[in-house]
mmCIF file as gemmi writes it, N, C-alpha and C atoms, coordinates in Angstrom:
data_model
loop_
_atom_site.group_PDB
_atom_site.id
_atom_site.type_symbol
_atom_site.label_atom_id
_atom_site.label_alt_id
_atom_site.label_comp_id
_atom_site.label_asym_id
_atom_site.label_entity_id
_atom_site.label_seq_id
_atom_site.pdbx_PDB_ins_code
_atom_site.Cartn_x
_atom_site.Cartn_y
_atom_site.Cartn_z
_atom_site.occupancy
_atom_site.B_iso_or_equiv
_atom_site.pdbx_formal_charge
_atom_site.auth_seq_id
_atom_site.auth_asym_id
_atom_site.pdbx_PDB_model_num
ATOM 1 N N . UNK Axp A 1 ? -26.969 55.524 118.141 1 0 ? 1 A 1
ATOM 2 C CA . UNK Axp A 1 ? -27.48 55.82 119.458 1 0 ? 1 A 1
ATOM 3 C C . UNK Axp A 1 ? -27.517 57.334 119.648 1 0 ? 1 A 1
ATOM 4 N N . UNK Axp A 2 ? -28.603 57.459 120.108 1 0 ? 2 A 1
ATOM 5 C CA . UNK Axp A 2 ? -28.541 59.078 120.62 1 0 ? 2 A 1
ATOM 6 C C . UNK Axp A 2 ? -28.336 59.561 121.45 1 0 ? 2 A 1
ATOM 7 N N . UNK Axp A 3 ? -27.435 60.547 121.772 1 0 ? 3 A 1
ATOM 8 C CA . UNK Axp A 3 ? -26.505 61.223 122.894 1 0 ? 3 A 1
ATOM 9 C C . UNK Axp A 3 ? -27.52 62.413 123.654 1 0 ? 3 A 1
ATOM 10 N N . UNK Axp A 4 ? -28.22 61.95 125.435 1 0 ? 4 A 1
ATOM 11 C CA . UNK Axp A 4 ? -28.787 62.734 125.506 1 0 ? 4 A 1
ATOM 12 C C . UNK Axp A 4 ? -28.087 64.194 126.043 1 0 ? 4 A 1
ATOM 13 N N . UNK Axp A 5 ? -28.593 65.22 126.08 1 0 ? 5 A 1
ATOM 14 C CA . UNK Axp A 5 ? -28.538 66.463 126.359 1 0 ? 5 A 1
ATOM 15 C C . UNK Axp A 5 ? -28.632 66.022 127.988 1 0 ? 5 A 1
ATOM 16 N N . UNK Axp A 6 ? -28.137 66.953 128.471 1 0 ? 6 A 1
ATOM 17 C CA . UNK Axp A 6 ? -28.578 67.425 130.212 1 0 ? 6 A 1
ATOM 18 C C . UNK Axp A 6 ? -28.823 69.165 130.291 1 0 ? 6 A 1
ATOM 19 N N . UNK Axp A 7 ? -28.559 69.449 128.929 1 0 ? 7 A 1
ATOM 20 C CA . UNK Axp A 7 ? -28.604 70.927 129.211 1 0 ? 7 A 1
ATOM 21 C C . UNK Axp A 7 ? -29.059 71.676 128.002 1 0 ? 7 A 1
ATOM 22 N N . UNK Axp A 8 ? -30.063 72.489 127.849 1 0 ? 8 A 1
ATOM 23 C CA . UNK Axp A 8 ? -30.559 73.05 126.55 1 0 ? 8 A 1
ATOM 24 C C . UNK Axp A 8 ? -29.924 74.023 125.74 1 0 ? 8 A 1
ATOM 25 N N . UNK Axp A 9 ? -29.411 73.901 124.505 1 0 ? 9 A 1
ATOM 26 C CA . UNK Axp A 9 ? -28.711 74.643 123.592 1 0 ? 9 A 1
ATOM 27 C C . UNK Axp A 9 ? -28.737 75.743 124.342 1 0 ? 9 A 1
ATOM 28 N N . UNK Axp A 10 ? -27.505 76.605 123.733 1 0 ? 10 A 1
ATOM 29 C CA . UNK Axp A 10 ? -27.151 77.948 124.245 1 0 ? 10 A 1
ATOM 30 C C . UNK Axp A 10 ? -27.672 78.568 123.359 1 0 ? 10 A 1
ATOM 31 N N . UNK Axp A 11 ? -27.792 77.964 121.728 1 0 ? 11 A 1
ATOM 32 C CA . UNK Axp A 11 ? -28.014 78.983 120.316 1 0 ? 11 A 1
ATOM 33 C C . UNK Axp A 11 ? -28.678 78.127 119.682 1 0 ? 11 A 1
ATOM 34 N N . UNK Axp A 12 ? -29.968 78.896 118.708 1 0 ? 12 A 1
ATOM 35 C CA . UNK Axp A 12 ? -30.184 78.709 117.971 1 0 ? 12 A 1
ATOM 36 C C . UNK Axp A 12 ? -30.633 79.116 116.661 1 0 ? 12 A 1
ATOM 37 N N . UNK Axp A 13 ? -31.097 78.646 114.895 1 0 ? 13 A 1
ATOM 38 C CA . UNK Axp A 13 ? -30.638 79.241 113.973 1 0 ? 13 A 1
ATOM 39 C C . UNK Axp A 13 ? -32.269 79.374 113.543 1 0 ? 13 A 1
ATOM 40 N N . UNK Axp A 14 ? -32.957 80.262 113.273 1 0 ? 14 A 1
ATOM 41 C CA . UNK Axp A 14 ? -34.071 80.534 112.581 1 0 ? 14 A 1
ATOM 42 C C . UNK Axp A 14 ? -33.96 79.938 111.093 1 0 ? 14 A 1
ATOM 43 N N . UNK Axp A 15 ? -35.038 79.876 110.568 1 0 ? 15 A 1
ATOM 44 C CA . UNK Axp A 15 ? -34.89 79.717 109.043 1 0 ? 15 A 1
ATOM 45 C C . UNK Axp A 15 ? -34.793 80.697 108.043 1 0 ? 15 A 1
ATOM 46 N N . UNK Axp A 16 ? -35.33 81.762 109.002 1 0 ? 16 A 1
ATOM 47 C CA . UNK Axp A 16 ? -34.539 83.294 108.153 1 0 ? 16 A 1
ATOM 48 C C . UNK Axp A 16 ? -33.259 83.424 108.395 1 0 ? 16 A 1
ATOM 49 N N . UNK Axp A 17 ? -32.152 82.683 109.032 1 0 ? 17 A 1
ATOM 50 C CA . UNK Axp A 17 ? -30.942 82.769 109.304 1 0 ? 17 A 1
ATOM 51 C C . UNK Axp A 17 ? -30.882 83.888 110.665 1 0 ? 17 A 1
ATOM 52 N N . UNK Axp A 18 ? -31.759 84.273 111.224 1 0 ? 18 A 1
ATOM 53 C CA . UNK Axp A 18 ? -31.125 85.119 112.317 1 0 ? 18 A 1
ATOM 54 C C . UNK Axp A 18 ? -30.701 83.787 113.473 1 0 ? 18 A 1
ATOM 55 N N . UNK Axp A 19 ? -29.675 84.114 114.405 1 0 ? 19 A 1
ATOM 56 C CA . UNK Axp A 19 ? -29.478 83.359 115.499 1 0 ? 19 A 1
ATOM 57 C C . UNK Axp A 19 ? -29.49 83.469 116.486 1 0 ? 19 A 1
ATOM 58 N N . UNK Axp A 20 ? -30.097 82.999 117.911 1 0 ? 20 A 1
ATOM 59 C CA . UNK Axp A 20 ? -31.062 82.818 118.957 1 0 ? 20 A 1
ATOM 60 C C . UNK Axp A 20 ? -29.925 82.693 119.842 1 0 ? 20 A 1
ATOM 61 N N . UNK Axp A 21 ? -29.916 83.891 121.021 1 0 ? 21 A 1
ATOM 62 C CA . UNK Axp A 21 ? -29.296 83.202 122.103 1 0 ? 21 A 1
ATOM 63 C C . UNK Axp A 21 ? -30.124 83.019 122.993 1 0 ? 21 A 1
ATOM 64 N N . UNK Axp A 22 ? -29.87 81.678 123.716 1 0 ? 22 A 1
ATOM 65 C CA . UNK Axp A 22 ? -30.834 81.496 124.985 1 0 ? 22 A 1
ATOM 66 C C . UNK Axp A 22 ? -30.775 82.327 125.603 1 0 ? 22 A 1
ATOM 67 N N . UNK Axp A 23 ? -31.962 82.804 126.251 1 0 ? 23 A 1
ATOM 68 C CA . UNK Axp A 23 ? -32.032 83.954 127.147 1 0 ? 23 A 1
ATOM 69 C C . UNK Axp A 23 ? -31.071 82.921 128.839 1 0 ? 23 A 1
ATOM 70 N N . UNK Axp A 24 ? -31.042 82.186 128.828 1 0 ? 24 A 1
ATOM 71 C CA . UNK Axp A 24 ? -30.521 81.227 129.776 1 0 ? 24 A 1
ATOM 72 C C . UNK Axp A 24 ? -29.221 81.333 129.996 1 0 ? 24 A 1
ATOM 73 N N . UNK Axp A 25 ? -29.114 81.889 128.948 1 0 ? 25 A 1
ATOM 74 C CA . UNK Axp A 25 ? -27.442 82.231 128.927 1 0 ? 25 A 1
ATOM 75 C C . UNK Axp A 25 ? -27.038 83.482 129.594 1 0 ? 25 A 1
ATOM 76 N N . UNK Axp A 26 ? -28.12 84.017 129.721 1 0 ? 26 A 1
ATOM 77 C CA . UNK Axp A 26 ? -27.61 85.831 130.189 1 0 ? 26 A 1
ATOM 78 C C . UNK Axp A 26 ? -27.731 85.622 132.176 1 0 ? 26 A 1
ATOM 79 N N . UNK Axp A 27 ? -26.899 86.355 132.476 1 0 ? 27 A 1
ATOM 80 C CA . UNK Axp A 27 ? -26.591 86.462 133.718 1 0 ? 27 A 1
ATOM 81 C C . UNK Axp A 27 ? -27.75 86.6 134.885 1 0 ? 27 A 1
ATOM 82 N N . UNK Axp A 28 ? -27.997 85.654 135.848 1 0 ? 28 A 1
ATOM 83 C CA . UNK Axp A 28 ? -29.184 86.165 136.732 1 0 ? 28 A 1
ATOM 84 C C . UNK Axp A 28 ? -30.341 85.36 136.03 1 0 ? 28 A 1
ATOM 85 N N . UNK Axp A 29 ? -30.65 84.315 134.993 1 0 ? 29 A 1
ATOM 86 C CA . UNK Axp A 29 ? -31.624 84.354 134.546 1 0 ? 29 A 1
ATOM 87 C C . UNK Axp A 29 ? -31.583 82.681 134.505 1 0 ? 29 A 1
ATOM 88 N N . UNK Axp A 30 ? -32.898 82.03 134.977 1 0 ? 30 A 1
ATOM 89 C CA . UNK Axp A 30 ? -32.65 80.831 135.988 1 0 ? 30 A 1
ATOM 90 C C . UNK Axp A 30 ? -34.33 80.751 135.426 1 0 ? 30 A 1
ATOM 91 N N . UNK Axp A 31 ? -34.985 81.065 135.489 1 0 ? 31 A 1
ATOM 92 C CA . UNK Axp A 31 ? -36.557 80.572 135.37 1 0 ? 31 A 1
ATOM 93 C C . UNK Axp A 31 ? -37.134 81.885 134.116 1 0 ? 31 A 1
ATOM 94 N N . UNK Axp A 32 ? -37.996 81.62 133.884 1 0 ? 32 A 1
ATOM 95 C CA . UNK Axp A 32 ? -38.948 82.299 132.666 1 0 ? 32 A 1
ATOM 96 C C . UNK Axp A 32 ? -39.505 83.476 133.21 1 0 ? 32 A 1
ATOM 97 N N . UNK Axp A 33 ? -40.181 83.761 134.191 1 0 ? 33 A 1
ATOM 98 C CA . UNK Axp A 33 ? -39.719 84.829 134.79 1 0 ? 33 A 1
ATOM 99 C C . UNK Axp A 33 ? -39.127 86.187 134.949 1 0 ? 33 A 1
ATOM 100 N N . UNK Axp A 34 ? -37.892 85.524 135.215 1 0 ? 34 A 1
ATOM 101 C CA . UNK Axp A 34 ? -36.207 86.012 135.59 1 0 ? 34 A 1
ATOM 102 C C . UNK Axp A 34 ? -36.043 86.73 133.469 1 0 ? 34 A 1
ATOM 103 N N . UNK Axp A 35 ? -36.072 85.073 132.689 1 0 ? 35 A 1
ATOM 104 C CA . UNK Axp A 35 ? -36.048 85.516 131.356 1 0 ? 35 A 1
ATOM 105 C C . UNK Axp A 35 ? -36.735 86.881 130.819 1 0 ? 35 A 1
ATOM 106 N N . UNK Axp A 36 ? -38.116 87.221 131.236 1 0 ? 36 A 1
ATOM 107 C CA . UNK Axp A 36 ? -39.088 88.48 130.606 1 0 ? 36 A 1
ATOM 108 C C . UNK Axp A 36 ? -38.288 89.51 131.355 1 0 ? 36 A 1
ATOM 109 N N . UNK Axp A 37 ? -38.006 89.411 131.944 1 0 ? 37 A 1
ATOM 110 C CA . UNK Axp A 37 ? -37.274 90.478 132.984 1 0 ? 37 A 1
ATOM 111 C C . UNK Axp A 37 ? -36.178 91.349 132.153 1 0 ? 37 A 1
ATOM 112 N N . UNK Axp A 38 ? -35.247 89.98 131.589 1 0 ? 38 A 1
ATOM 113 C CA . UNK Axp A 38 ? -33.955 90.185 131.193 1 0 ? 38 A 1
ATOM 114 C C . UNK Axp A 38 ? -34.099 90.573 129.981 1 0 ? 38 A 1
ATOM 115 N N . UNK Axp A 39 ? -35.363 90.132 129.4 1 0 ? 39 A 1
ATOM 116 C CA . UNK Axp A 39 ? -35.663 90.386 127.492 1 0 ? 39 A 1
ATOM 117 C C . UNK Axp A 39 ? -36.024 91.79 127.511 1 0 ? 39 A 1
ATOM 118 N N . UNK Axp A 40 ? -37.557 92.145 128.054 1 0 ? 40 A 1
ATOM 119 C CA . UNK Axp A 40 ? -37.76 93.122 127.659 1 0 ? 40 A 1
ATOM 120 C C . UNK Axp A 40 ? -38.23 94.043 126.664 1 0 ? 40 A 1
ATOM 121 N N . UNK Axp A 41 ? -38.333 94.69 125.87 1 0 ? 41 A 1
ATOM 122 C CA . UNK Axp A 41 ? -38.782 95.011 124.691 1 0 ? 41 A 1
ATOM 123 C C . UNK Axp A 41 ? -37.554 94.703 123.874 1 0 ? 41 A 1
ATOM 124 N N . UNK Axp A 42 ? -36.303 94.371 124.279 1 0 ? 42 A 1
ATOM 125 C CA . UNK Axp A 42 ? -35.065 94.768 123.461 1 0 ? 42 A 1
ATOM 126 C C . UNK Axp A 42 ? -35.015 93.569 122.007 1 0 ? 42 A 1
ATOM 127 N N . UNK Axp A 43 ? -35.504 94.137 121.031 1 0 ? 43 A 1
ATOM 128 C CA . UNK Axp A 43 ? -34.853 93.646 119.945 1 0 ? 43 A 1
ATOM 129 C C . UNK Axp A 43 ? -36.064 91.772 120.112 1 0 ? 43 A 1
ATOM 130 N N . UNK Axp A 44 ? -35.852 91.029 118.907 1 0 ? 44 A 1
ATOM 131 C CA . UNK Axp A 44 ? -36.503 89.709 118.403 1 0 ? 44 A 1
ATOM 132 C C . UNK Axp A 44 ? -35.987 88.311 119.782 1 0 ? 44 A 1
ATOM 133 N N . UNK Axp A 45 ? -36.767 87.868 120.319 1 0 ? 45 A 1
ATOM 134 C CA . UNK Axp A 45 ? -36.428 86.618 121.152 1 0 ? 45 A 1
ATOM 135 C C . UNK Axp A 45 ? -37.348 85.465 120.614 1 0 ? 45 A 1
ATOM 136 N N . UNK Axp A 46 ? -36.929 84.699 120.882 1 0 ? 46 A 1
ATOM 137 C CA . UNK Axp A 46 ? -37.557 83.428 120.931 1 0 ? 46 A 1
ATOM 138 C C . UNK Axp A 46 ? -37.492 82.805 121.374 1 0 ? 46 A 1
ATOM 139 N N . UNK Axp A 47 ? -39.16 81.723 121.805 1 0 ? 47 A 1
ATOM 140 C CA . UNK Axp A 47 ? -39.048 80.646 122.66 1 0 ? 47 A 1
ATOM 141 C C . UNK Axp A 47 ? -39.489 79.862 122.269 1 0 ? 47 A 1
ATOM 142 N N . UNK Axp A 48 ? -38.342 78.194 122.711 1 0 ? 48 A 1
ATOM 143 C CA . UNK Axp A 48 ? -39.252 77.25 121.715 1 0 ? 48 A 1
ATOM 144 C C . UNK Axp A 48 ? -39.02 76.046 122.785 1 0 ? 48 A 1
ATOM 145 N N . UNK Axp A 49 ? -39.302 74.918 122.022 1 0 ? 49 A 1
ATOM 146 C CA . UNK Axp A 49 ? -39.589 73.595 122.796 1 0 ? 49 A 1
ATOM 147 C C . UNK Axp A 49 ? -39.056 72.342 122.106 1 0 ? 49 A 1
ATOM 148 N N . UNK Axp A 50 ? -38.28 72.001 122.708 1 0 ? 50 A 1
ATOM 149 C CA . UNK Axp A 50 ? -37.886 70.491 122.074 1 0 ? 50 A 1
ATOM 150 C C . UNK Axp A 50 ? -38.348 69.788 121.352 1 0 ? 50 A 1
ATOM 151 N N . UNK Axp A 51 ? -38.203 69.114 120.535 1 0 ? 51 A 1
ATOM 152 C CA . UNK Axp A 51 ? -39.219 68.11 119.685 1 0 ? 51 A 1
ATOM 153 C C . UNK Axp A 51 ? -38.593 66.956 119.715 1 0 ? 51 A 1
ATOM 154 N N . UNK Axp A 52 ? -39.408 65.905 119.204 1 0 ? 52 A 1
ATOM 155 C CA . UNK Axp A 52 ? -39.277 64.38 119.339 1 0 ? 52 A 1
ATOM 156 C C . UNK Axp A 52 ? -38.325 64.425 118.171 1 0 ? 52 A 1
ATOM 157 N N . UNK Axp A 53 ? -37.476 63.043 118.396 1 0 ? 53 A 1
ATOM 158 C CA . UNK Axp A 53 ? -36.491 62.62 117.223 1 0 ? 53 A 1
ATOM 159 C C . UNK Axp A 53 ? -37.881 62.153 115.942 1 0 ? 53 A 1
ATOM 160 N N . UNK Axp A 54 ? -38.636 61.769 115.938 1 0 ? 54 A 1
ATOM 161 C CA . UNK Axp A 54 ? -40.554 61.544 114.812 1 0 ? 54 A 1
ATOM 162 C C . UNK Axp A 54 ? -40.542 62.945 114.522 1 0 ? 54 A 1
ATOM 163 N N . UNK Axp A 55 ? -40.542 63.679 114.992 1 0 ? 55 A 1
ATOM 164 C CA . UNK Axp A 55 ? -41.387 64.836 115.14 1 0 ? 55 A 1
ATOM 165 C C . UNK Axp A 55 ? -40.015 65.727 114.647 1 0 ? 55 A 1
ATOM 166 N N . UNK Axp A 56 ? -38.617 65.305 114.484 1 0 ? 56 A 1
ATOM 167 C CA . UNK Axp A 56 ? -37.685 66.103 113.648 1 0 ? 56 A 1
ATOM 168 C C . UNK Axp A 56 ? -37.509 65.473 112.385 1 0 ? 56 A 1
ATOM 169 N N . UNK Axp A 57 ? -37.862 64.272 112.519 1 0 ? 57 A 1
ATOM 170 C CA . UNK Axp A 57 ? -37.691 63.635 111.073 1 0 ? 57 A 1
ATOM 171 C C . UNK Axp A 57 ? -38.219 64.116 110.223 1 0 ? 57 A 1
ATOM 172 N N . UNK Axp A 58 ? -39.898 64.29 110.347 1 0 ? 58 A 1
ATOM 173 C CA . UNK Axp A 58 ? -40.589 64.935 109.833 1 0 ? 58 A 1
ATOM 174 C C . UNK Axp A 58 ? -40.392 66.17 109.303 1 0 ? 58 A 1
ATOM 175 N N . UNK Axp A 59 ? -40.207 66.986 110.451 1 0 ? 59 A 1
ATOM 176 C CA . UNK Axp A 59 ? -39.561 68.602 110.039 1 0 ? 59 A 1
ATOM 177 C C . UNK Axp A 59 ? -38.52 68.6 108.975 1 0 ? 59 A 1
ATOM 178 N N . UNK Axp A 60 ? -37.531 67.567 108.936 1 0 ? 60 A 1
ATOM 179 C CA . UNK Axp A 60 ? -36.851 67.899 107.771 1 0 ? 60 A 1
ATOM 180 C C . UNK Axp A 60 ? -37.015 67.54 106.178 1 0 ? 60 A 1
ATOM 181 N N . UNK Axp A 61 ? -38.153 66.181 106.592 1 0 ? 61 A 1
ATOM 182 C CA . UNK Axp A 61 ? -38.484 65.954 105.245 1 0 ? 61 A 1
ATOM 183 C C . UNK Axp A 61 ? -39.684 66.816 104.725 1 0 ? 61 A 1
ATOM 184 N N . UNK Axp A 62 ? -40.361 67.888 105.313 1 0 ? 62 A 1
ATOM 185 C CA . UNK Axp A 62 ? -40.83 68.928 104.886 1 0 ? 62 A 1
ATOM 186 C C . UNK Axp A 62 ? -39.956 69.437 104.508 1 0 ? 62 A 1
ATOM 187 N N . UNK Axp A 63 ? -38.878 70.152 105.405 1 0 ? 63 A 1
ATOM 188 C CA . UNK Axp A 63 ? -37.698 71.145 104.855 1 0 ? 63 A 1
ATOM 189 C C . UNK Axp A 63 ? -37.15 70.758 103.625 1 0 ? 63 A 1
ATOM 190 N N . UNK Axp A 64 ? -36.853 69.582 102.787 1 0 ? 64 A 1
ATOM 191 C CA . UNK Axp A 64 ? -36.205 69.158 102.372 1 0 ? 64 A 1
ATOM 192 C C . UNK Axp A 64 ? -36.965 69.416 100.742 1 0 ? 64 A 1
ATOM 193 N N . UNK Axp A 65 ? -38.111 69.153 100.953 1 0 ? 65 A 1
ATOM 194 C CA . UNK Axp A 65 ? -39.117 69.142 100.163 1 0 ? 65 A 1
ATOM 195 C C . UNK Axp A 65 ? -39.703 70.784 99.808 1 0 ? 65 A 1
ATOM 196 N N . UNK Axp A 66 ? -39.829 71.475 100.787 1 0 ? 66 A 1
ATOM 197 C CA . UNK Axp A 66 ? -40.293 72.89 100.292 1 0 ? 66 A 1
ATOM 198 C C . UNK Axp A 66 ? -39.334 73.691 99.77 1 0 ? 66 A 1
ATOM 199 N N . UNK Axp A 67 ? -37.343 72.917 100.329 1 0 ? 67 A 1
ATOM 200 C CA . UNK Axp A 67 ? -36.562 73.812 99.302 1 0 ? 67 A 1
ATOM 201 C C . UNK Axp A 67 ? -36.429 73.335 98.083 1 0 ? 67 A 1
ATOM 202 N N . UNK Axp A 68 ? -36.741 72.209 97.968 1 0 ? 68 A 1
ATOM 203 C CA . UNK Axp A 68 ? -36.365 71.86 96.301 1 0 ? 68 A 1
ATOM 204 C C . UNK Axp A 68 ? -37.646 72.438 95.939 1 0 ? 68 A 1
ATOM 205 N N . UNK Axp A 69 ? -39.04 72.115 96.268 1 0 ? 69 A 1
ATOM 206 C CA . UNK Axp A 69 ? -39.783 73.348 95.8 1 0 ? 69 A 1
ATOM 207 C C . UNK Axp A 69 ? -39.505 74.549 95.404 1 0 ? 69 A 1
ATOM 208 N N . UNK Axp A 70 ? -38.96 75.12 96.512 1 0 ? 70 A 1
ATOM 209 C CA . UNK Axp A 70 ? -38.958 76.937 95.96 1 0 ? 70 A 1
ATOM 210 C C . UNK Axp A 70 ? -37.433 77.128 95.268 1 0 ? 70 A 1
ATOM 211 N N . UNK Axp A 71 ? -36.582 75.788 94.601 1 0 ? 71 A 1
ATOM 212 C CA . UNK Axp A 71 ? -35.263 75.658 94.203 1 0 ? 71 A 1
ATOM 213 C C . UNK Axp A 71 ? -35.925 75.547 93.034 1 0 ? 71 A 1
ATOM 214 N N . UNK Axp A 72 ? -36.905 74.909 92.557 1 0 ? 72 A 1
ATOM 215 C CA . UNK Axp A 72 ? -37.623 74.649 91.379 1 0 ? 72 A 1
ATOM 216 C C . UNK Axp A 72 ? -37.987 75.478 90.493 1 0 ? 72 A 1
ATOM 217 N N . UNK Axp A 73 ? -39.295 76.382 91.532 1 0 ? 73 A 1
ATOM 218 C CA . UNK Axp A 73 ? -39.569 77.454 90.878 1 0 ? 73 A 1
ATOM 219 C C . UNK Axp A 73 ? -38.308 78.736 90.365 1 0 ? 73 A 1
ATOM 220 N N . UNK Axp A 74 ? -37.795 79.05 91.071 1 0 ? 74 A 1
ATOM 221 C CA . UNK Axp A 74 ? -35.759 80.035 91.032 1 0 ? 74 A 1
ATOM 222 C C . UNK Axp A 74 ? -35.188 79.56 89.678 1 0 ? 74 A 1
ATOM 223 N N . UNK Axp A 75 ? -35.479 78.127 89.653 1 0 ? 75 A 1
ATOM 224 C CA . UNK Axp A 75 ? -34.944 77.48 87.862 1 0 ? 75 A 1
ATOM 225 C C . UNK Axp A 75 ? -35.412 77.677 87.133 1 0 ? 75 A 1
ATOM 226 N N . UNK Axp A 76 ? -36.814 77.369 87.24 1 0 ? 76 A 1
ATOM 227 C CA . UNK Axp A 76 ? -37.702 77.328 85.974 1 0 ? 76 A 1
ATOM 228 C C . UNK Axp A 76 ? -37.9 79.148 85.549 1 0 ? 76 A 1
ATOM 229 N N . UNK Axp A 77 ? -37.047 79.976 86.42 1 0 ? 77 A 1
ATOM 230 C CA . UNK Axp A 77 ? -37.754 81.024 85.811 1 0 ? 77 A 1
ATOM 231 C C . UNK Axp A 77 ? -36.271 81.661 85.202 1 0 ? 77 A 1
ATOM 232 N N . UNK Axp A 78 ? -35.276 81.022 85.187 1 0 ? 78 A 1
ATOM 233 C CA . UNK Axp A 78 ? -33.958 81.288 84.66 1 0 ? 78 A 1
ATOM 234 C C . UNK Axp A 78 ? -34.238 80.757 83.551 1 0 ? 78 A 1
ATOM 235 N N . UNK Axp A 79 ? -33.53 81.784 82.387 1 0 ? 79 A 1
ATOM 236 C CA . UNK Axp A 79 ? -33.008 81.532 80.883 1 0 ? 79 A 1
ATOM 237 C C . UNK Axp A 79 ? -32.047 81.234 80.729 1 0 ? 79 A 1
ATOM 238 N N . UNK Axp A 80 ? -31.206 79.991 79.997 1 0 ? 80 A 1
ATOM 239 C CA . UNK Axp A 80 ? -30.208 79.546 79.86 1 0 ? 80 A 1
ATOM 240 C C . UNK Axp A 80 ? -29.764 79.833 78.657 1 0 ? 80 A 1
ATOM 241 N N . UNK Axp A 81 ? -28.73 80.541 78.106 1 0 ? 81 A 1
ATOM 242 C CA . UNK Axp A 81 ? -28.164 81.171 76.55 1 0 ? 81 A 1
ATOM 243 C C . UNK Axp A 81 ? -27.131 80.381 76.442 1 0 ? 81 A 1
């Protein structure tokens, strides 16, 4: 069973590994708005949107698939002595 949310992550993780704080999290900042206000030019933000439990399945069996891909190629180009 899936446990719903009432409240949207505080953080999240890029696939370049940088990590996302909700702008939601910063003080005074309540609507999108309020958010551009608080962002600003300062430094990488991001905004994103929920996805369907279909629509994550998916995402990972791509993910899953393009790293053993590019895990593939990283091997095949290693010499083993």
């Amino acid at each position: 069973m899936t446990r719903r949310r009432s409240e949207p992550p505080a953080v999240a993780v890029g696939v370049d590994g940088r990590v996302y704080l909700s702008v939601f999290e910063l003080d005074g900042v309540e609507t999108l708005e309020n958010a551009t206000l608080a962002v600003g030019s300062r430094g990488t933000f991001f905004i994103g949107v929920a996805i369907t439990a279909a629509e994550r399945r998916r995402l990972l069996r791509s993910i899953r698939s393009a790293s053993r891909e590019a895990a593939a190629f990283i091997a095949g180009g290693r010499r083993w002595r």
